[in-house]
N, CA, C and O atoms as a Tinker XYZ file with bonds, in Angstrom:
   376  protein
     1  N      0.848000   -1.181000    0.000000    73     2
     2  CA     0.000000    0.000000    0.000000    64     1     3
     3  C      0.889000    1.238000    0.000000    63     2     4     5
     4  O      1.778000    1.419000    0.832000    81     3
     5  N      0.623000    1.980000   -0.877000    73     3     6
     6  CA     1.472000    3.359000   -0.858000    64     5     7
     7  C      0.387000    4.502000   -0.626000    63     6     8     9
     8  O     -0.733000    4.245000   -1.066000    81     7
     9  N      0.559000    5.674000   -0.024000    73     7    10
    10  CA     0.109000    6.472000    0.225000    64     9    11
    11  C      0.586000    8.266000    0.224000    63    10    12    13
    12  O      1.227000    8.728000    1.169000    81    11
    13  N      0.281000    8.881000   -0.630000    73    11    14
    14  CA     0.486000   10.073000   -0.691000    64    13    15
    15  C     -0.322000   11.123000    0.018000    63    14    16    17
    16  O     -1.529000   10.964000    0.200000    81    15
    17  N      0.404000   12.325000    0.469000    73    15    18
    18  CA     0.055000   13.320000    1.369000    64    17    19
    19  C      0.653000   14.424000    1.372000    63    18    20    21
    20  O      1.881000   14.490000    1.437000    81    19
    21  N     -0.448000   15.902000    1.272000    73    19    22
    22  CA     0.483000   17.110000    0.926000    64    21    23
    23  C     -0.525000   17.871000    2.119000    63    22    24    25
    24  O     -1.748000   17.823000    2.253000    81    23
    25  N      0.454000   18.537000    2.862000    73    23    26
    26  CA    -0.502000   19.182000    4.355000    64    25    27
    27  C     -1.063000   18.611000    5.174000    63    26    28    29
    28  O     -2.056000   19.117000    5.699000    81    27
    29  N     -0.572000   17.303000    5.559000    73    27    30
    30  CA    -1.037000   16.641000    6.263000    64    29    31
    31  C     -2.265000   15.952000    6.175000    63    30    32    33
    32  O     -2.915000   15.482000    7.109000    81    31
    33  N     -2.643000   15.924000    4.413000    73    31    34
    34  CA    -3.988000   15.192000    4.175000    64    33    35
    35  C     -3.876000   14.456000    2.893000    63    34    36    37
    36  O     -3.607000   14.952000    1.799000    81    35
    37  N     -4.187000   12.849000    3.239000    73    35    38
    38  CA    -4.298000   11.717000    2.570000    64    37    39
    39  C     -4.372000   12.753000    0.855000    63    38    40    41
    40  O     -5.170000   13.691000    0.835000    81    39
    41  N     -3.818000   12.571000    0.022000    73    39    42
    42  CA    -4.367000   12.811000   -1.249000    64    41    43
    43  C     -4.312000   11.489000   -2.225000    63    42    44    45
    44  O     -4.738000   11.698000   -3.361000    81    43
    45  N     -3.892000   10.287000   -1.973000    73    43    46
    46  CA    -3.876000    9.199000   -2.606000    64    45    47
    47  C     -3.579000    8.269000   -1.960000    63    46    48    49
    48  O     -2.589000    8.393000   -1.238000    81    47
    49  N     -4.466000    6.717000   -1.969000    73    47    50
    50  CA    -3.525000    5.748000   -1.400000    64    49    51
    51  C     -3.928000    4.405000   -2.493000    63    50    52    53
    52  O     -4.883000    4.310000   -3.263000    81    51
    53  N     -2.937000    3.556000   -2.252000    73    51    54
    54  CA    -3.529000    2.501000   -3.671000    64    53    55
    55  C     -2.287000    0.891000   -2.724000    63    54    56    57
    56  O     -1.312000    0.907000   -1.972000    81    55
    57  N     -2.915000    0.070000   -3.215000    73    55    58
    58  CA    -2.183000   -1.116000   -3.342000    64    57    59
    59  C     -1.412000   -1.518000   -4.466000    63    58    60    61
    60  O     -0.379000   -2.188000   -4.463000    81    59
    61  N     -2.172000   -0.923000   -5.645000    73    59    62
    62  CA    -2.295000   -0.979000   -7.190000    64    61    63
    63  C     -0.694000    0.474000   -7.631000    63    62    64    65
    64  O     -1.316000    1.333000   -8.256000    81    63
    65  N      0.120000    0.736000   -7.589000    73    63    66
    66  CA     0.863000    1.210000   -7.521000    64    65    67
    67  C      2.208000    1.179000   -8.551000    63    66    68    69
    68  O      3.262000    1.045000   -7.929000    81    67
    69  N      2.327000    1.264000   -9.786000    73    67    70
    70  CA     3.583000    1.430000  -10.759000    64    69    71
    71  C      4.297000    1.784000  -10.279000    63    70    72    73
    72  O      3.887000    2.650000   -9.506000    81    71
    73  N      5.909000    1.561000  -10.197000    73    71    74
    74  CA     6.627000    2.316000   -9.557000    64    73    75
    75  C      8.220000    2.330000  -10.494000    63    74    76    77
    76  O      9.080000    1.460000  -10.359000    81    75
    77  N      8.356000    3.839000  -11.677000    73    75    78
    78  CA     8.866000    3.626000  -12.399000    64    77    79
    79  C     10.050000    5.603000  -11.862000    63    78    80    81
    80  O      9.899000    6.811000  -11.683000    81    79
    81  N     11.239000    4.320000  -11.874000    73    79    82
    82  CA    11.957000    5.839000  -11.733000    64    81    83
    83  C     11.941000    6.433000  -10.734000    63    82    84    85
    84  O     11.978000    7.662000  -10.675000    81    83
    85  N     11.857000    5.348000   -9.356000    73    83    86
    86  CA    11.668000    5.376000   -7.858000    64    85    87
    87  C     10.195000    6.463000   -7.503000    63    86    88    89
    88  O     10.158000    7.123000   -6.465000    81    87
    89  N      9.010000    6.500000   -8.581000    73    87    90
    90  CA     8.108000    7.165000   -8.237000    64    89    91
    91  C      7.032000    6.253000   -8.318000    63    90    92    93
    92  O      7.304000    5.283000   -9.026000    81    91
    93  N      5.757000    6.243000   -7.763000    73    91    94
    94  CA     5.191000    5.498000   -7.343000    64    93    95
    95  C      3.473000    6.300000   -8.113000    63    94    96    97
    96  O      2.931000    7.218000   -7.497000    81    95
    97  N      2.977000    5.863000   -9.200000    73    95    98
    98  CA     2.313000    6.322000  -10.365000    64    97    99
    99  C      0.829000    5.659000  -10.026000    63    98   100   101
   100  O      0.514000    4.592000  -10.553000    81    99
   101  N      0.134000    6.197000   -9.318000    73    99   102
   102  CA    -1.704000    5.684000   -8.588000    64   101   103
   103  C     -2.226000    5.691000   -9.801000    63   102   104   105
   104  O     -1.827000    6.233000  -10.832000    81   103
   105  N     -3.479000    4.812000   -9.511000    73   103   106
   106  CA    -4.669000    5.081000  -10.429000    64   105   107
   107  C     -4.948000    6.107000  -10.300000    63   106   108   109
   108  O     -4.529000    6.711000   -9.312000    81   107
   109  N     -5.888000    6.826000  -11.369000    73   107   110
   110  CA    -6.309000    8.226000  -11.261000    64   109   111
   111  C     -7.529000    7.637000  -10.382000    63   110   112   113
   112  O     -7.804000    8.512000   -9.561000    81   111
   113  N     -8.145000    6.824000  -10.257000    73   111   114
   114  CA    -9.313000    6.461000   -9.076000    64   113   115
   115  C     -9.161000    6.695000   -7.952000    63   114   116   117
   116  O    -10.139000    6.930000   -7.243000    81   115
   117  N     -7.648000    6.701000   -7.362000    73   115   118
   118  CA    -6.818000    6.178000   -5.416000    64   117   119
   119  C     -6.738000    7.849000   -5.281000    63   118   120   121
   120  O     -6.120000    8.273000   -4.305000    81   119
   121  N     -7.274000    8.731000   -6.123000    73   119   122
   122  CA    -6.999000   10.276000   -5.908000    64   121   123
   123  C     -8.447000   10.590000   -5.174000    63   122   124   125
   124  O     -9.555000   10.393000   -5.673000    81   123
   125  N     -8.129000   11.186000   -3.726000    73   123   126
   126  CA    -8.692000   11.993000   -3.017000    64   125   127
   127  C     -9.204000   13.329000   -2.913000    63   126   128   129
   128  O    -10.264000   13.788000   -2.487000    81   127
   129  N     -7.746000   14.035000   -3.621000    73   127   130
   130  CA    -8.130000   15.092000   -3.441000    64   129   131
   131  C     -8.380000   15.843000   -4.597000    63   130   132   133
   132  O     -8.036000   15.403000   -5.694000    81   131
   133  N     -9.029000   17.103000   -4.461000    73   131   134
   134  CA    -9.457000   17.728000   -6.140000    64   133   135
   135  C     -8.240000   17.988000   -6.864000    63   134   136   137
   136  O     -7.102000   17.925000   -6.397000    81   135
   137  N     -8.561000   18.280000   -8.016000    73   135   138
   138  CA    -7.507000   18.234000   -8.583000    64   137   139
   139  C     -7.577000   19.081000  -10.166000    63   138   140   141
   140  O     -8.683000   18.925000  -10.682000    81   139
   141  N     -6.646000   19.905000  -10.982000    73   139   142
   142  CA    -7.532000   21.023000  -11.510000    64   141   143
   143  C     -5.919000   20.907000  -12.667000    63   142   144   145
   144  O     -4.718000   21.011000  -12.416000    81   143
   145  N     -6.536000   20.703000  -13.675000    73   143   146
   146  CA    -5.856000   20.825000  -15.292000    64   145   147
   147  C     -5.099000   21.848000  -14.899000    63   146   148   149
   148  O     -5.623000   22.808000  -14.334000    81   147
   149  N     -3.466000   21.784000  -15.189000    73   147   150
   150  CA    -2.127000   22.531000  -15.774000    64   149   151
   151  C     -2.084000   22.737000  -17.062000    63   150   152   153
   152  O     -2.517000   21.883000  -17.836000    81   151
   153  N     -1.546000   23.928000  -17.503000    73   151   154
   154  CA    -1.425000   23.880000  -18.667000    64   153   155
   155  C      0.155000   23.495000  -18.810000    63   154   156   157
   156  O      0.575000   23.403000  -19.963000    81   155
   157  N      1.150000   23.241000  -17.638000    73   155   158
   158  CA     2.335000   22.386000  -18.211000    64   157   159
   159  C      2.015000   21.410000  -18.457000    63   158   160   161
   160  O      0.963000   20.777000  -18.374000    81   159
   161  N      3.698000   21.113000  -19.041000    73   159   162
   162  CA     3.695000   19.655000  -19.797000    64   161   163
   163  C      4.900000   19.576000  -20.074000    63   162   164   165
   164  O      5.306000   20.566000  -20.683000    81   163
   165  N      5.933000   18.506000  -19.805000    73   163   166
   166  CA     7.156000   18.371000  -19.832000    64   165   167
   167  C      7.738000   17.161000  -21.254000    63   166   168   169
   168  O      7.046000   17.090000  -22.270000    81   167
   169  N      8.869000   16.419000  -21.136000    73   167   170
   170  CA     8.886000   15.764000  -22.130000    64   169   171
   171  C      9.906000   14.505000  -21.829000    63   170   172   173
   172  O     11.106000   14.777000  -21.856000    81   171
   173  N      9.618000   13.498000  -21.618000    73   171   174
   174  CA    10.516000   12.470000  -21.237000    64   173   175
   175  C     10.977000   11.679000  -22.556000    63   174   176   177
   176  O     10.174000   11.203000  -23.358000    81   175
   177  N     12.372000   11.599000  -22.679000    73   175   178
   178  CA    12.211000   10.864000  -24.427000    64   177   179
   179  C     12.391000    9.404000  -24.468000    63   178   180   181
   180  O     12.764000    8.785000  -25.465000    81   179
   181  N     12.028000    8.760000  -23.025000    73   179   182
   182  CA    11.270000    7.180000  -23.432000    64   181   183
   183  C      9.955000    7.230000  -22.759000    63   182   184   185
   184  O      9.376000    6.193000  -23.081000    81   183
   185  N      9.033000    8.097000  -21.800000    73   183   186
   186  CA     8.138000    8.049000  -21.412000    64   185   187
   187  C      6.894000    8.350000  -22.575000    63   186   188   189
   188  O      5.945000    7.661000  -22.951000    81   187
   189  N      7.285000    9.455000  -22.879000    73   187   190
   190  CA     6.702000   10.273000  -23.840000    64   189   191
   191  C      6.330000   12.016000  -23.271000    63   190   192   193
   192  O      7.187000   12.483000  -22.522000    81   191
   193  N      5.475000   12.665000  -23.507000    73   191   194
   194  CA     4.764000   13.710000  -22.834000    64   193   195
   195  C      3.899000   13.421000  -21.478000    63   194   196   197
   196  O      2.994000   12.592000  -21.386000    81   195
   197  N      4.482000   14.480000  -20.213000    73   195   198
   198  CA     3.603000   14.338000  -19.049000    64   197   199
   199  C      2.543000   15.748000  -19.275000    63   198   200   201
   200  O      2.932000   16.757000  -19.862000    81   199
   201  N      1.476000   15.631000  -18.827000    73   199   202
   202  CA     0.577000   16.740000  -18.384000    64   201   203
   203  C      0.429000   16.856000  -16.552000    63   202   204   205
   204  O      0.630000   15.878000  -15.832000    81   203
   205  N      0.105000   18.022000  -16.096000    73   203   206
   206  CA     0.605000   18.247000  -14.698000    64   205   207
   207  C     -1.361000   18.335000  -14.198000    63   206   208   209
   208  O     -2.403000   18.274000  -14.849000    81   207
   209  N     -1.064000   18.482000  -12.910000    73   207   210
   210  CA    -2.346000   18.698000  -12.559000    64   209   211
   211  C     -2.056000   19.526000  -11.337000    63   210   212   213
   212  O     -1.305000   18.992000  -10.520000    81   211
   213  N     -2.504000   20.719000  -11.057000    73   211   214
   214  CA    -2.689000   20.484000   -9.501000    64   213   215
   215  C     -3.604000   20.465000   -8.572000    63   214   216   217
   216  O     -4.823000   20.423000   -8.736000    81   215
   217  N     -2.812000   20.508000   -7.256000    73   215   218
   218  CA    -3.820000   19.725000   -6.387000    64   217   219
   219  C     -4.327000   20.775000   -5.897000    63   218   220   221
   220  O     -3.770000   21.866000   -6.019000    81   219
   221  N     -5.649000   20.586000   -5.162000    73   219   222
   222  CA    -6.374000   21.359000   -4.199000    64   221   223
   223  C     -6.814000   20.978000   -2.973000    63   222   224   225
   224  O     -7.756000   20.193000   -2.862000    81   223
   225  N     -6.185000   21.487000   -1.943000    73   223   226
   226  CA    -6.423000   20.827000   -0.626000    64   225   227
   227  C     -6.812000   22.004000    0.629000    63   226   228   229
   228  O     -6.057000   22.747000    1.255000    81   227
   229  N     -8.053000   21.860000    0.691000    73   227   230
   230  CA    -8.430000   22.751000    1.764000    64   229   231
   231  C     -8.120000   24.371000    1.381000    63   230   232   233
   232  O     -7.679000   25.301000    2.055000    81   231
   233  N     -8.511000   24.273000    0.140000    73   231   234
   234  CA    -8.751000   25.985000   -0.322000    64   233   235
   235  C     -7.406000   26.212000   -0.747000    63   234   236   237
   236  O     -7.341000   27.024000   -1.670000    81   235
   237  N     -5.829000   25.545000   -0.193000    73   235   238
   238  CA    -4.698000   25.623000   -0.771000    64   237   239
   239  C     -4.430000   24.996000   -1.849000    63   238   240   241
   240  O     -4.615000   23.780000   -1.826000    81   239
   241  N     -3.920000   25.622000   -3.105000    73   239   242
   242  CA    -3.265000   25.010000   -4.395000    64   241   243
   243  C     -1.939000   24.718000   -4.084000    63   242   244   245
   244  O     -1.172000   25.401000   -3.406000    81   243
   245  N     -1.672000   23.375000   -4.772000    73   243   246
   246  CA     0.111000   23.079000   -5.093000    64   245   247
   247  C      0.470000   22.841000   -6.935000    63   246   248   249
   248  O      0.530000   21.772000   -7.542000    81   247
   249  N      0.631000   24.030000   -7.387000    73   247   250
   250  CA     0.586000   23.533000   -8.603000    64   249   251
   251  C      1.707000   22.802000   -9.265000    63   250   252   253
   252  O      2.927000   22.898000   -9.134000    81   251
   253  N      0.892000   21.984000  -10.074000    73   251   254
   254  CA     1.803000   20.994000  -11.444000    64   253   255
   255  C      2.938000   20.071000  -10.500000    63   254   256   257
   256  O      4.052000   19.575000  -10.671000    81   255
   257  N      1.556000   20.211000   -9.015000    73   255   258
   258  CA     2.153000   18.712000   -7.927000    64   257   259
   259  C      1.948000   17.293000   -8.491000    63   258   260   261
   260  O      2.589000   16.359000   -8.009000    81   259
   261  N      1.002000   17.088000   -9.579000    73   259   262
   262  CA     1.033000   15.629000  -10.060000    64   261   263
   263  C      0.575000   15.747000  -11.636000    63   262   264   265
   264  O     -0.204000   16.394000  -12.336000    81   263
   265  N      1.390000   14.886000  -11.724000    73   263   266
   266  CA     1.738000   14.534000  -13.541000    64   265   267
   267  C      1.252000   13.038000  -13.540000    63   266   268   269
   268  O      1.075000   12.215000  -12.642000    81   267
   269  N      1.089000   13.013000  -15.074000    73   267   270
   270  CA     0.431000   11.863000  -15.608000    64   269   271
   271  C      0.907000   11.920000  -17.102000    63   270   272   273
   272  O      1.371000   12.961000  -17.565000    81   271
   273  N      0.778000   10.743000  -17.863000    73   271   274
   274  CA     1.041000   10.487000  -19.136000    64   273   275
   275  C      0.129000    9.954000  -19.724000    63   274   276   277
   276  O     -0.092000    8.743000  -19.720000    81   275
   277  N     -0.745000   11.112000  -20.516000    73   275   278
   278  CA    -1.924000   10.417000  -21.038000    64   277   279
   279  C     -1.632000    9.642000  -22.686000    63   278   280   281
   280  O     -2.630000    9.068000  -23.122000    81   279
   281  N     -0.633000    9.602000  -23.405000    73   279   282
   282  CA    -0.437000    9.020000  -24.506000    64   281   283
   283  C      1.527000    8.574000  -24.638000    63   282   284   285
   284  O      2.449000    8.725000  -25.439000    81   283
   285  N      1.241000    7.880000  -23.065000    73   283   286
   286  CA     2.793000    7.161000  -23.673000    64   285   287
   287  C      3.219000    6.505000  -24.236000    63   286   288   289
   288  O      2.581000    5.539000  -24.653000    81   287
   289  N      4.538000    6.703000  -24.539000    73   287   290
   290  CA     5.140000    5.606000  -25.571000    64   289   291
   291  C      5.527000    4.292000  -25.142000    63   290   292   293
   292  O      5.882000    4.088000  -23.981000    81   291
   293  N      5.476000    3.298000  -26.099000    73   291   294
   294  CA     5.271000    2.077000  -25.627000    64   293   295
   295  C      5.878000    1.325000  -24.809000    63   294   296   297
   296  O      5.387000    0.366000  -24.215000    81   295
   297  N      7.507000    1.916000  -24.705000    73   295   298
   298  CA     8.063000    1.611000  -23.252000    64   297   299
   299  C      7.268000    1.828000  -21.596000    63   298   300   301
   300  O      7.285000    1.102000  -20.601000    81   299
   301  N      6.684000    3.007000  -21.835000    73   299   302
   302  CA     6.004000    3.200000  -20.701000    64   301   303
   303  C      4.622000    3.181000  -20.638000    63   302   304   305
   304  O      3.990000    4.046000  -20.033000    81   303
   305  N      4.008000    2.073000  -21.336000    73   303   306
   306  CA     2.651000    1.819000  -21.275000    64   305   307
   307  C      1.622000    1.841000  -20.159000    63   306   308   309
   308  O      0.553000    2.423000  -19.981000    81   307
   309  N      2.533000    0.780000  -19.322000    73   307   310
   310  CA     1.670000    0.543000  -17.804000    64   309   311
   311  C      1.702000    1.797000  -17.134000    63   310   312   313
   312  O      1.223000    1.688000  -16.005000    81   311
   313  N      2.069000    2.891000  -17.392000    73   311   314
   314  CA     1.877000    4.264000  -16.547000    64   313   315
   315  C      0.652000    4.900000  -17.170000    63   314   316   317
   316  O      0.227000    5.829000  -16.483000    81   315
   317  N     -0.055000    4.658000  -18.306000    73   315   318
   318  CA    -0.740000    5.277000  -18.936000    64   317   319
   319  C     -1.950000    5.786000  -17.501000    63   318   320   321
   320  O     -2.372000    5.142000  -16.541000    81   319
   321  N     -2.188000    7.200000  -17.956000    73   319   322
   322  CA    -2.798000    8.161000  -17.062000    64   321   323
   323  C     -2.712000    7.661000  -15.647000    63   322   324   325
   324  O     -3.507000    8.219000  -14.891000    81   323
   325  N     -2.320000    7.196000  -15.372000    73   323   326
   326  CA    -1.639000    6.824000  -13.716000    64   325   327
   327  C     -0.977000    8.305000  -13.328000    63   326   328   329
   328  O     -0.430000    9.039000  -14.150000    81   327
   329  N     -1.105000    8.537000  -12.196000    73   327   330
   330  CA    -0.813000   10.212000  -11.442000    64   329   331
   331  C      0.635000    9.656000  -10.745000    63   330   332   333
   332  O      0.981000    8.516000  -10.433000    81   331
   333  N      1.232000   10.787000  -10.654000    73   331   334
   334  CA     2.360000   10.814000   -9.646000    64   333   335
   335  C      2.867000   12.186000   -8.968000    63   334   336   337
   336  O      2.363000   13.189000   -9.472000    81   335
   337  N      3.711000   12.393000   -7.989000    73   335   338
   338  CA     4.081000   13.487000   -7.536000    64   337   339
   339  C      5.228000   13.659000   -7.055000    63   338   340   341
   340  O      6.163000   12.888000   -6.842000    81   339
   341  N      5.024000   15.121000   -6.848000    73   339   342
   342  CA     6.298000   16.162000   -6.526000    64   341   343
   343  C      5.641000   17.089000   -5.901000    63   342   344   345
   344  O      4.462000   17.200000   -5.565000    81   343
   345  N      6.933000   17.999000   -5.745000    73   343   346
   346  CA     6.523000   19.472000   -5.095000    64   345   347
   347  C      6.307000   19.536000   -3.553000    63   346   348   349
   348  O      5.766000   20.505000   -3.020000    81   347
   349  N      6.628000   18.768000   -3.068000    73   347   350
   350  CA     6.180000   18.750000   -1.696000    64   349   351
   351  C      5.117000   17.645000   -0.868000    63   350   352   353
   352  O      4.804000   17.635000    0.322000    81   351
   353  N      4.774000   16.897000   -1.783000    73   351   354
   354  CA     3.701000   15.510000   -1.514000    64   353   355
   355  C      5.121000   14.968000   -1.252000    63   354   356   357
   356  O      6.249000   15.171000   -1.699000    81   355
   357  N      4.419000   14.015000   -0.119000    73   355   358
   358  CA     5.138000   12.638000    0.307000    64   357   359
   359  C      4.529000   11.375000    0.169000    63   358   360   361
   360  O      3.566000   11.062000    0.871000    81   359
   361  N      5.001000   10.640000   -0.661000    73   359   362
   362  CA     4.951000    9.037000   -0.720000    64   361   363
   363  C      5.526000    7.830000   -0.040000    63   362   364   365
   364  O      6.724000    7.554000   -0.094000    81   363
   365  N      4.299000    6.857000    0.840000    73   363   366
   366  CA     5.062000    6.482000    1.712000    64   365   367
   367  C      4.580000    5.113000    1.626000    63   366   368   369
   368  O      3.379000    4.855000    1.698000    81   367
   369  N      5.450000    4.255000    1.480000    73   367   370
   370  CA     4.774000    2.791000    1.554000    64   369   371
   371  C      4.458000    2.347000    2.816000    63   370   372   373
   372  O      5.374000    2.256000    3.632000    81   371
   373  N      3.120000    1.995000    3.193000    73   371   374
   374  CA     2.529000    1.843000    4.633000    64   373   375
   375  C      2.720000   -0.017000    4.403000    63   374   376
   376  O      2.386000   -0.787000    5.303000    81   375
């Protein structure tokens, strides 16, 4: 079970868990907290393109705290739209 948390509040937890590049990539389902379209987008050249999201937790924003890969390349299939993070979220295997 892995579990993510930014301010001291659950924003993801999953059993179900990818873990590529020591990051740990949830279903977009194991997401708790709201969560609101970035217009970044970065570029990995075996992942493919990430899109960012950020989070919303208790009226506070963390932006382009979680990325996802909605059309990766075929090395990184099993991440497809699976979320992950940065910025200050902690991931913790319980």
């Amino acid at each position: 079970m892995a579990t993510a948390t930014w301010n001291g509040t659950v924003i993801a937890r999953s059993d179900d868990t990818v873990v590529v590049e020591g990051n740990h990539y949830f279903p977009r389902e194991a997401l708790t907290a709201e969560t609101r379209d970035s217009a970044d987008t970065s570029v990995c050249p075996w992942k493919g393109t990430a899109s960012y999201l950020d989070l919303v937790v208790d009226g506070e924003v963390n932006p382009g705290a979680a990325w996802y890969y909605p059309d990766p390349k075929p090395a990184a299939a099993e991440i497809k739209d699976r979320v992950a993070f940065w910025r200050g979220v902690t991931v913790t295997d319980d």
